[in-house]
VEXDREN-2710 file (C-alpha; in Angstrom, 1 decimal):
% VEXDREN-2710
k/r/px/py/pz
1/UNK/25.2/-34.3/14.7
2/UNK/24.3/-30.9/13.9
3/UNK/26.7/-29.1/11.9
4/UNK/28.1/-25.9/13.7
5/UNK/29.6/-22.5/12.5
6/UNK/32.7/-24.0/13.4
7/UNK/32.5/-26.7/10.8
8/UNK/31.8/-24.6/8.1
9/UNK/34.8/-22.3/9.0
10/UNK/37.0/-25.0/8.7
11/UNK/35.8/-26.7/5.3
12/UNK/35.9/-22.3/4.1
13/UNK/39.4/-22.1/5.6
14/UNK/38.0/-18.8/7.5
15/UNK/37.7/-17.5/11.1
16/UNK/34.7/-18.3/13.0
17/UNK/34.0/-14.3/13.0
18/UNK/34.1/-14.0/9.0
19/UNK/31.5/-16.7/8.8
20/UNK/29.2/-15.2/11.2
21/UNK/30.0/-11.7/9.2
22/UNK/28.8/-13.2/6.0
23/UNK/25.6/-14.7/7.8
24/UNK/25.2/-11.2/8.8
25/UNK/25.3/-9.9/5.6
26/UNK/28.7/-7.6/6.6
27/UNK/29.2/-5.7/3.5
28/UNK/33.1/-5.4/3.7
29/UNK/34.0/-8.9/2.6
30/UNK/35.7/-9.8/-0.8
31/UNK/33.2/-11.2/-2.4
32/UNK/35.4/-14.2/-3.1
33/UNK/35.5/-14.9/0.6
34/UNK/31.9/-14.5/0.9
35/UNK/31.3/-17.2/-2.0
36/UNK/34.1/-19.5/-0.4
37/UNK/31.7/-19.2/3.1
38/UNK/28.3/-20.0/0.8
39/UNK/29.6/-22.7/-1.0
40/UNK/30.7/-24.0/2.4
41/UNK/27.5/-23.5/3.7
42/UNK/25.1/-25.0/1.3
43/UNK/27.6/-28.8/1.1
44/UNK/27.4/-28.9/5.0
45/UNK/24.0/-28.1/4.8
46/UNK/24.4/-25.5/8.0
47/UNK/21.3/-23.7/9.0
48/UNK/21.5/-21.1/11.3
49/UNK/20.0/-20.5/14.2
50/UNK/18.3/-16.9/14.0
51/UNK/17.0/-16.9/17.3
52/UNK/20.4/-17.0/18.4
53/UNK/21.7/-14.4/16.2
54/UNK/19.0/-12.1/16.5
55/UNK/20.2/-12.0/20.3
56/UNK/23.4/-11.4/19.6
57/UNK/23.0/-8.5/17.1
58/UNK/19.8/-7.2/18.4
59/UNK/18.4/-7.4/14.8
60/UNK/16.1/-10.3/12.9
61/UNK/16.2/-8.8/9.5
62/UNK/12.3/-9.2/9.4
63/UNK/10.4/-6.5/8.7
64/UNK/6.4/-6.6/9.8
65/UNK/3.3/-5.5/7.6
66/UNK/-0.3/-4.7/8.8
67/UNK/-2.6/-4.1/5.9
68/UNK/-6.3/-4.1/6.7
69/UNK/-7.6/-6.6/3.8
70/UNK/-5.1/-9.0/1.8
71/UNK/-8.1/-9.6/-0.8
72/UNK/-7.8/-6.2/-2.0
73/UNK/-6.5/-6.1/-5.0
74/UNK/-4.8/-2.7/-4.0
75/UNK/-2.7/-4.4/-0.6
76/UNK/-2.2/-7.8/-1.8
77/UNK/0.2/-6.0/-4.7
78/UNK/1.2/-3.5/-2.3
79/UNK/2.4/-6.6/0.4
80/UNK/4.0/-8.2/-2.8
81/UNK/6.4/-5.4/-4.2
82/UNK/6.9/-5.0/-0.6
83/UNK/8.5/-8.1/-0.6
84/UNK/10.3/-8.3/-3.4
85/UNK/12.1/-5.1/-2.8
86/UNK/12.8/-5.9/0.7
87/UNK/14.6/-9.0/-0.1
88/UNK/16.8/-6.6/-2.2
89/UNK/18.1/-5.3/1.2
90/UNK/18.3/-8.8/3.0
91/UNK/15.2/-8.4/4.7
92/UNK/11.7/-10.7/4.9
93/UNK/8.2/-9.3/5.3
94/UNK/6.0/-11.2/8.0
95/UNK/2.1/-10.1/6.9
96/UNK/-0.8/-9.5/9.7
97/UNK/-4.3/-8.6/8.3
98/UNK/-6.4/-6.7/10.8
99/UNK/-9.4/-6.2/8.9
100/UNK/-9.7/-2.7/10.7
101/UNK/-10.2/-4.7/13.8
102/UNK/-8.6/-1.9/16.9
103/UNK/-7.5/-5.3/18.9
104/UNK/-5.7/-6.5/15.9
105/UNK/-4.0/-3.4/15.4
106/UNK/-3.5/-2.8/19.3
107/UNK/-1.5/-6.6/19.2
108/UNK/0.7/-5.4/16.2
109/UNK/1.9/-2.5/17.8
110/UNK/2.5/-4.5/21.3
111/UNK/2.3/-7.9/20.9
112/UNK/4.4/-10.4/19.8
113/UNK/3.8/-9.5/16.0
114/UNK/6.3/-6.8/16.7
115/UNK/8.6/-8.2/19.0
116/UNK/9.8/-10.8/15.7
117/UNK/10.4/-7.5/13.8
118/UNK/12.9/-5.1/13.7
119/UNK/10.6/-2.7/12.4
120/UNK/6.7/-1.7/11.0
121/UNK/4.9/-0.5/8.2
122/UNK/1.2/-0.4/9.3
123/UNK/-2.2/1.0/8.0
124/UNK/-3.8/2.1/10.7
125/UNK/-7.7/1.7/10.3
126/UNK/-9.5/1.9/13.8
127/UNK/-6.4/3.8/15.9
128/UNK/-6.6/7.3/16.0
129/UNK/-3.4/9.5/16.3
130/UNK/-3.3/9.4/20.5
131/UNK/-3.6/5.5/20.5
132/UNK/-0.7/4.9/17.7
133/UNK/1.5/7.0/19.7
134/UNK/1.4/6.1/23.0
135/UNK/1.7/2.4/21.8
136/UNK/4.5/3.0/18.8
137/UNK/7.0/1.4/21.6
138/UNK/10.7/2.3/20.6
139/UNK/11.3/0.1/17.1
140/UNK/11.0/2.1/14.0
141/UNK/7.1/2.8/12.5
142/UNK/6.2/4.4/9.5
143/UNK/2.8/4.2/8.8
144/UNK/1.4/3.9/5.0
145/UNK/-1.9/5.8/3.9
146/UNK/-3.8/8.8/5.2
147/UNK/-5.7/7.8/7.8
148/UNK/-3.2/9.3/10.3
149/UNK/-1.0/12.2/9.1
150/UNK/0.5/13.9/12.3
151/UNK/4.1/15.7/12.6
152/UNK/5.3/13.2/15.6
153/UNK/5.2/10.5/13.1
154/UNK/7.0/9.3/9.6
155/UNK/3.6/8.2/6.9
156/UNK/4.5/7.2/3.2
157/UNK/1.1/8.2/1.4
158/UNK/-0.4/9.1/-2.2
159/UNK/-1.8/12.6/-3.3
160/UNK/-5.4/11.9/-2.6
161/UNK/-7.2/15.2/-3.3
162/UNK/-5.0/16.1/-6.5
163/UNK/-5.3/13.0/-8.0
164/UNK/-8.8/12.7/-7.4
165/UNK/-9.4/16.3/-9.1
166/UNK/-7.3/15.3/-12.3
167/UNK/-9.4/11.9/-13.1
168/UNK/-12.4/14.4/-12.8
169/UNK/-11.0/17.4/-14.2
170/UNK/-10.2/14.7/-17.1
171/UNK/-13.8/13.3/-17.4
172/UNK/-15.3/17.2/-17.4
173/UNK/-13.1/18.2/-20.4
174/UNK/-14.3/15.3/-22.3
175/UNK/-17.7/16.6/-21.9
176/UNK/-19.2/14.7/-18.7
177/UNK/-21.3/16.5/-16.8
178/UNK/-23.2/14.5/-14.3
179/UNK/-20.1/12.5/-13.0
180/UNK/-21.3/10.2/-10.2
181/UNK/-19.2/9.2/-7.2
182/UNK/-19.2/5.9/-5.5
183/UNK/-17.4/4.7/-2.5
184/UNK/-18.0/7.9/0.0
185/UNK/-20.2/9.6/1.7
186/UNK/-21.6/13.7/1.1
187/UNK/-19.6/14.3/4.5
188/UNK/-16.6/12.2/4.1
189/UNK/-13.4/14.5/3.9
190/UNK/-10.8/12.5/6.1
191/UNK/-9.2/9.2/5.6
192/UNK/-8.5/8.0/1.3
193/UNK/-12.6/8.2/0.7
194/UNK/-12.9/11.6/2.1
195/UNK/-10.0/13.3/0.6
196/UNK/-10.8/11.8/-2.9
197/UNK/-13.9/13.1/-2.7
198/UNK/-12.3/16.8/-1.9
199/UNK/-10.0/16.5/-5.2
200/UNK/-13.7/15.7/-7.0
201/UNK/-15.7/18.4/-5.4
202/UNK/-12.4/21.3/-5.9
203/UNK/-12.8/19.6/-9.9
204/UNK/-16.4/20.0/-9.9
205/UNK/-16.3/23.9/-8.8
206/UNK/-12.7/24.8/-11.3
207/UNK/-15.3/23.9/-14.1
208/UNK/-18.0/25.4/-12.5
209/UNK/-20.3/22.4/-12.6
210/UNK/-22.6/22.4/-9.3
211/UNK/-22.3/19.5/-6.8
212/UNK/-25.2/17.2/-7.0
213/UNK/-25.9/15.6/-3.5
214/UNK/-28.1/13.2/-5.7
215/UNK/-24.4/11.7/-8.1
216/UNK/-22.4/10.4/-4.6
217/UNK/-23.0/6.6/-3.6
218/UNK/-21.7/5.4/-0.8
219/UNK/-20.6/1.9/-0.8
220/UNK/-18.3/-0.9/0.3
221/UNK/-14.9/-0.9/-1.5
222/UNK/-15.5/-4.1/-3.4
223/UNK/-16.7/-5.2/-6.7
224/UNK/-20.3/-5.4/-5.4
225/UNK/-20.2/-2.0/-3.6
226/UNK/-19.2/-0.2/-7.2
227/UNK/-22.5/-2.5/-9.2
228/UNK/-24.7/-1.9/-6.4
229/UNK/-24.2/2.1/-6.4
230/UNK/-24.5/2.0/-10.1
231/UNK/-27.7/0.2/-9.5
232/UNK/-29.3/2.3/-7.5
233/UNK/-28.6/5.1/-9.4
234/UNK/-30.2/3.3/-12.6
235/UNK/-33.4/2.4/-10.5
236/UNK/-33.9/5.9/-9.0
237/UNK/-33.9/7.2/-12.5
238/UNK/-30.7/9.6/-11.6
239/UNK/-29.4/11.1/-15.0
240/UNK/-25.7/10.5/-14.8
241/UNK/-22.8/10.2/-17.7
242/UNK/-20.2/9.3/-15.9
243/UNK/-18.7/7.0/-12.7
244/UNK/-15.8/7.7/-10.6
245/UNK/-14.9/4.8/-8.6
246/UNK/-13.1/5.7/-5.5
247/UNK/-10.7/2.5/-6.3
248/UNK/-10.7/0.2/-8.8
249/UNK/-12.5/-2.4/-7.9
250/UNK/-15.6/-0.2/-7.4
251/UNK/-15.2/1.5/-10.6
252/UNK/-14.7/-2.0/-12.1
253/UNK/-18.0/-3.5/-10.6
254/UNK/-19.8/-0.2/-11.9
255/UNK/-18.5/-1.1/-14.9
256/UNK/-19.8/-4.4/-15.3
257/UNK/-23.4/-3.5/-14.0
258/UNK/-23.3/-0.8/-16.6
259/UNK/-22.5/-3.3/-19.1
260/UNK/-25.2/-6.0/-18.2
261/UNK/-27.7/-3.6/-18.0
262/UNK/-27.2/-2.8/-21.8
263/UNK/-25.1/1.2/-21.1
264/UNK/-22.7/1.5/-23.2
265/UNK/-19.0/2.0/-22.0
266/UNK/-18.0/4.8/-23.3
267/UNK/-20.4/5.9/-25.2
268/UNK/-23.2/6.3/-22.6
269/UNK/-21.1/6.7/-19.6
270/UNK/-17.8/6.8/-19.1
271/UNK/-15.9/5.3/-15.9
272/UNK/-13.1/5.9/-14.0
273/UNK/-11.1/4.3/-10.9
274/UNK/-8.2/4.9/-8.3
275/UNK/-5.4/2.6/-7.8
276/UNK/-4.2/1.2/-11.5
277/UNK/-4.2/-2.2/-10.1
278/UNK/-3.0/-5.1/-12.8
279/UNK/-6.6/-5.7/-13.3
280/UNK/-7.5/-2.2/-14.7
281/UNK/-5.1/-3.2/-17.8
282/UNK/-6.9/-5.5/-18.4
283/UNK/-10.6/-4.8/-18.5
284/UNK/-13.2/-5.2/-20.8
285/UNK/-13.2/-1.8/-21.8
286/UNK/-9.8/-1.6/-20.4
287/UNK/-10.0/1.1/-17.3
288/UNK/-8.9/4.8/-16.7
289/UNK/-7.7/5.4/-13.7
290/UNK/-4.9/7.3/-11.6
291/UNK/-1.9/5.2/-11.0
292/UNK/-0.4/6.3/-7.2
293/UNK/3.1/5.7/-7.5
294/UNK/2.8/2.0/-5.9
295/UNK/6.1/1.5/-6.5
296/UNK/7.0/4.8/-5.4
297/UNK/5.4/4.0/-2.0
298/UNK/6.9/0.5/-1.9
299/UNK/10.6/1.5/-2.2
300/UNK/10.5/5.3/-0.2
301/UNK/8.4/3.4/2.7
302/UNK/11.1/0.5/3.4
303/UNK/13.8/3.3/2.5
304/UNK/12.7/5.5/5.5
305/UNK/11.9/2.0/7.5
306/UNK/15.9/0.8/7.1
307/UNK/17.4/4.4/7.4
308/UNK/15.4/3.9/10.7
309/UNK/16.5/0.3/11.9
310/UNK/20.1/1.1/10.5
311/UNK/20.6/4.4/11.9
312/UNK/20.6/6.4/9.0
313/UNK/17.8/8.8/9.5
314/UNK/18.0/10.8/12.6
315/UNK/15.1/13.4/12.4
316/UNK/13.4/13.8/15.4
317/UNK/9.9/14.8/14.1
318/UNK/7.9/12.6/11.4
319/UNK/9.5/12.4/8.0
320/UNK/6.4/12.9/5.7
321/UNK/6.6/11.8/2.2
322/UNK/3.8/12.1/-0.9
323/UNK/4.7/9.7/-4.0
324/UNK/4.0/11.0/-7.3
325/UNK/0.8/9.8/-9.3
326/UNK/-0.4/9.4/-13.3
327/UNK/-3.1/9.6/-15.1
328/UNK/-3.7/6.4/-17.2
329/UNK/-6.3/6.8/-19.8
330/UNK/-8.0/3.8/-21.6
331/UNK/-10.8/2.8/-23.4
332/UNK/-13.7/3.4/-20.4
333/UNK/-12.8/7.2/-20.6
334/UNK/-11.0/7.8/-23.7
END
């Protein structure tokens, strides 16, 4: 026979409602009542039913995540801090990857995804502004990144633009010149590749160093998109001394192209990345790059998130928030 909430009232020597206040995580117990109810708990072996109690209270203490790629470096220790300092608050992440797909995105918003959570951080890809919110539905959403930055709606993002500029501004007063950009197009200037490459073209004209159409390489954001830009530069005989890799992984895959192809790191070009993922440490040179405040991000985003589920936050309007970044400079850009 199943054991009940009952039965491990009665082995606690509590009420029934003090044992479904500790399930709860109510935080005006005595803490030696609340140990008495555990240690009850985990001899009867009760498990509780949280279908059942997330009818009662309305609330399933999950909280959902839509990233675009989980094999980017960038989300996959994004999703995991996210974790870890939700469980600090009682709460478990559930993960959906959309790979920018708009149906994947449309069925978080709507679907079932969201109906299991009592709230969403998402990174919208393929939405636009108009299609987030007429879908957002009444649970809390606070959206992560800078795809979609509108007044109607909280977003936990990075200083793009200014970080951008002060990796560059960095490489030029060491000298570079002919800084190359891979990662973005001459026209991006919206969404994380655009606005980094603002921060590099406002760098580029503070020092008074002309923008050459001829240094930007677009490419995917993956190791082989960063290798194949740097290739293509090498084998159209562009002079550059320097790399700016939008993220890491590009700048890291420049890097190693560089590297096989005889260049010397630093002393022939220098590169730099975006993100200060683990793996940047880590390198072979080890990399510069601009660390975003990741955990900045992580612990403000699921602030505003529970101030929203929990009633805390009451602003009407979008509650906009910018973490703070660093400059980390290692041995590929000394």
């Amino acid at each position: 026979m199943a054991v009940t909430m009952n039965d491990v009232a009665r082995a606690a020597g509590v009420s029934l409602k003090t044992v479904s206040n500790v399930l709860n995580d109510y935080e005006y117990i005595r803490e030696s009542t609340r140990q008495r109810v555990q240690a009850a708990i985990a001899e009867l072996g009760y498990e509780a039913n949280l279908t059942a109690r997330s009818l009662r209270s309305g609330k399933t203490k999950m909280i959902g995540l839509v990233l675009s790629d989980l094999s980017s470096p960038y989300y996959a220790e994004l999703a995991s801090r996210l974790m870890s300092v939700a469980a600090e608050s009682g709460y478990r992440v559930l993960v959906e990857q959309s790979n920018a797909d708009p149906a994947v995105e449309l069925a978080a918003l709507r679907g079932p995804f969201r109906q299991l959570t009592d709230g969403l951080l998402f990174t919208p890809l393929s939405m636009d502004v108009e299609e987030v919110e007429s879908h957002r539905g009444a649970k809390p959403l606070v959206l992560l990144g800078e795809h979609i930055l509108d007044p109607r709606l909280d977003v936990v993002t990075m200083q793009n633009e200014v970080a951008a500029a002060a990796v560059t501004s960095h490489l030029l007063e060491s000298g570079r010149r002919r800084v190359a950009v891979v990662g973005a197009g001459i026209d991006d200037t919206t969404g994380s590749p655009g606005l980094r490459m603002n921060g590099y073209r406002a760098a580029l004209a503070d020092a008074g160093v002309p923008f050459d159409p001829d240094l930007v390489v677009p490419g995917d954001w993956r190791r082989d998109g960063g290798a194949d830009a740097v290739a293509a530069l090498l084998e159209r005989g562009t002079q550059f001394d320097a790399v700016f890799g939008l993220n890491d992984v590009l700048a890291l895959g420049a890097m190693h192209e560089l590297l096989v192809r005889g260049v010397k790191v630093p002393g022939d070009v220098a590169v730099v990345g975006f993100d200060d993922i683990d793996e940047a440490s880590f390198s072979s040179p080890s990399l510069t790059t601009v660390s975003p405040g990741m955990d900045e991000i992580v612990r403000r985003s699921l602030a505003l998130l529970l101030d929203r589920i929990e009633g805390r936050e009451k602003t009407a309007g979008g509650v906009h928030v910018e973490s703070d970044f660093a400059l980390k400079i290692r041995e590929s850009a000394p």
